[in-house]
C-alpha positions in Angstrom: 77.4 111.2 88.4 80.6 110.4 89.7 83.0 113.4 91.8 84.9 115.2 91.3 84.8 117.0 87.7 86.7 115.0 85.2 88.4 118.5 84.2 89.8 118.4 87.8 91.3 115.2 87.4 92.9 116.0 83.4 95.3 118.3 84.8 97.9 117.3 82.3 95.9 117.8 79.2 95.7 113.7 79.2 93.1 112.8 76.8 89.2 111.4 78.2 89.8 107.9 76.7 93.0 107.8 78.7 90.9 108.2 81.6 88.2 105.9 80.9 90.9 103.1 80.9 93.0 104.3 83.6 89.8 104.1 85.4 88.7 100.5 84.1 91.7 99.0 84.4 92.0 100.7 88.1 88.7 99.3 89.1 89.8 95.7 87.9 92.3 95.9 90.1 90.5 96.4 92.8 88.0 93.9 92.5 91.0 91.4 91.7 92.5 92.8 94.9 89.2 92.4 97.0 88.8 88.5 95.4 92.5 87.7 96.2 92.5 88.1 99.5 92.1 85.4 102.1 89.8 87.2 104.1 87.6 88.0 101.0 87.2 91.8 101.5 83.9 93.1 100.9 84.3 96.5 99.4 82.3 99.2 101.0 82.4 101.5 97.8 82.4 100.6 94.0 85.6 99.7 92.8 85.0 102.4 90.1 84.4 105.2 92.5 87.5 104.2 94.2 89.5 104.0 91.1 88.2 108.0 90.3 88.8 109.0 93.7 92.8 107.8 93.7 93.3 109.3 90.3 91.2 112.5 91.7 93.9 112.3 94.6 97.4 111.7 92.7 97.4 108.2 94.3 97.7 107.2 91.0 98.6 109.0 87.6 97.9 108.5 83.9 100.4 107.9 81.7 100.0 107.9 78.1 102.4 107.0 75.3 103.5 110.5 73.2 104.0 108.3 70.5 100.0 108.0 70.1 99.2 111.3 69.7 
């Protein structure tokens, strides 16, 4: 189970399938990232825990469109 709690990280009453795809598309960056580079960056954590952990931190926010609601 991944930390921390995903009410800890919904602070903006953002919806849970918002996060799942702030999450995945996070992640894919990441590993894009980590396969870009010229040194070819092994990651020491996986890319989703990573992606969790900068959302957890305000590294990066969710944004959703109001018009989907």
């Amino acid at each position: 189970m991944l930390r921390p709690a995903v009410v800890q990280i919904l602070k903006n009453n953002e919806s849970y399938y918002s996060l799942v795809l702030a999450v995945a598309k996070r992640a894919r960056q990441i590993t894009d990232e980590a396969l870009e580079s010229k040194e070819k960056t092994i990651l020491n954590e996986k890319p989703v825990k990573t992606a969790v952990d900068e959302l957890a931190s305000g590294e990066y926010k969710i944004i959703e469109d109001p018009s989907l609601r």
